[in-house]
C-alpha positions as CSV (number, residue, x, y, z in Angstrom):
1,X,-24.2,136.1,143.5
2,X,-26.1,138.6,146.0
3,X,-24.9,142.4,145.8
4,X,-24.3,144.7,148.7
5,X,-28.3,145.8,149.9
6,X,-26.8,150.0,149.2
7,X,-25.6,149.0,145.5
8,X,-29.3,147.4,145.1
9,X,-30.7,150.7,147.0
10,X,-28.1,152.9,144.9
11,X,-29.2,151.1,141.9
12,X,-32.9,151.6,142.0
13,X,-32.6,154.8,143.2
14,X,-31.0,156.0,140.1
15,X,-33.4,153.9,138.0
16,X,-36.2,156.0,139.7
17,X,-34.5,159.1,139.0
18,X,-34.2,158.3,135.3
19,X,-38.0,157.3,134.9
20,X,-38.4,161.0,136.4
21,X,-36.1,163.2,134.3
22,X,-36.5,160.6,131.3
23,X,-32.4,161.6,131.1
24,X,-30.3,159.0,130.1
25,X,-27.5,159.9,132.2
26,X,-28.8,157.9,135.4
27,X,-29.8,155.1,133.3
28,X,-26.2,154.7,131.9
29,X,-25.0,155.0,135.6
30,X,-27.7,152.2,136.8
31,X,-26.3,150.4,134.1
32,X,-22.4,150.6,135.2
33,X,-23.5,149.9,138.7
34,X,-25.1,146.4,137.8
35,X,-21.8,145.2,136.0
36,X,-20.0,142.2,137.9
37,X,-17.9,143.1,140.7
38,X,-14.8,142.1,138.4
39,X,-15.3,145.2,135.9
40,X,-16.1,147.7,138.5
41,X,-14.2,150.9,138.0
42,X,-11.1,152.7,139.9
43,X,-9.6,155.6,138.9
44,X,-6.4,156.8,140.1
45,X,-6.2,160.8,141.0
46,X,-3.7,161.4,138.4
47,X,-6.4,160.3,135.7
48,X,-9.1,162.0,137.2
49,X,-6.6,165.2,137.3
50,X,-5.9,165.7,133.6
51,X,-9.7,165.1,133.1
52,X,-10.6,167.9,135.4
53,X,-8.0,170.2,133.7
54,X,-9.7,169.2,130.5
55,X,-12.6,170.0,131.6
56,X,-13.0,172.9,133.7
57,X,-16.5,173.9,135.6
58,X,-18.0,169.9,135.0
59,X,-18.9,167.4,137.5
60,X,-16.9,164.5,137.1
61,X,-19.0,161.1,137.8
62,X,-16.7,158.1,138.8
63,X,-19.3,155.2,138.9
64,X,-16.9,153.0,140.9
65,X,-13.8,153.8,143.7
66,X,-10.9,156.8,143.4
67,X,-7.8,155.4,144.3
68,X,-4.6,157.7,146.0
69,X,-2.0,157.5,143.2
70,X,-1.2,160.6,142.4
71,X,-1.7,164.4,143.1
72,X,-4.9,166.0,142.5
73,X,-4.2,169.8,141.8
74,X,-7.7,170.8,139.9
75,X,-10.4,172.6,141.3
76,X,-13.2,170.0,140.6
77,X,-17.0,168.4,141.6
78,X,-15.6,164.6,142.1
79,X,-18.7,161.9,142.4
80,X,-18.2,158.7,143.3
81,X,-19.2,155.4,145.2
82,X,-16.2,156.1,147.6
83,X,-12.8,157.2,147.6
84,X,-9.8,156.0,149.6
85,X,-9.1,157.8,152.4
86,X,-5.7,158.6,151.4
87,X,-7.2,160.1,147.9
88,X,-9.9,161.9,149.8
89,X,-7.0,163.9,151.5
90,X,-5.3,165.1,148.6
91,X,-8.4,166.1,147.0
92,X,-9.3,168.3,150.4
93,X,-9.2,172.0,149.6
94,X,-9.0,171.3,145.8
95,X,-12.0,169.3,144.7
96,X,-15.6,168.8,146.4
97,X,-16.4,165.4,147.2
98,X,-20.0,163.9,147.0
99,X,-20.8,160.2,147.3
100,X,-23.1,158.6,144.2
101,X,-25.8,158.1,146.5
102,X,-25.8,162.2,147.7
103,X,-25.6,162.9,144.1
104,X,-28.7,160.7,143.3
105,X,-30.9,162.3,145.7
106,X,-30.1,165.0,143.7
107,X,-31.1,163.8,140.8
108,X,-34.2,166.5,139.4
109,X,-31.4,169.3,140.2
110,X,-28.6,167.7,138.2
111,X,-28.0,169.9,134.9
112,X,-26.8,166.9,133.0
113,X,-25.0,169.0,130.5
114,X,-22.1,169.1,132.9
115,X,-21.6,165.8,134.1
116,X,-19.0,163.7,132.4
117,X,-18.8,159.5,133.2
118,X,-15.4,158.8,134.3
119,X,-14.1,155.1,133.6
């Protein structure tokens, strides 16, 4: 079984980021992201919501899709491979979105402190 090419691309570039940092945060997300399609992870706004009120001022890392069931009333950092549309407009105004990959780039700037894996 072949993976998408940007799962291979988004894959290596978070190896490469964790050879960098030596932080095992983007080696854990590497990880995740190599699974088998059938345990890839979707989270649901109203889970992602009582982790955000949990968790106030962290970046929330969902290493798979958000899905629209729900409300999303937290003011949040959301990461993740992609989000529904739906779920990306309840989250307008309330949370900022940034895809995996923009977080990645990211990587030598990333206080891992404040990142929590979702999933």
């Amino acid at each position: 079984m072949s993976k998408k090419l940007e799962t291979v691309k988004l894959v290596a570039s978070m190896e490469k980021a964790a050879r960098k940092t030596k932080k095992p945060l983007w080696e854990r997300l590497a990880e995740i992201m190599k699974s088998p399609s059938r345990h890839k992870i979707a989270v649901n706004l109203t889970k992602l919501n009582k982790i955000a009120a949990a968790s106030k001022g962290k970046i929330l890392v969902v290493p798979g899709k958000i899905l629209s069931t729900g409300e999303f009333t937290e003011k949040a950092t959301i990461v993740a491979v992609a989000a529904s549309e739906i779920a990306k407009q309840k989250m307008k105004g309330k949370a900022d979105f940034i895809t995996l990959a923009e977080f990645a780039k990211k990587f030598d700037k990333v206080d891992v402190s404040k990142v929590i894996i979702v999933g």
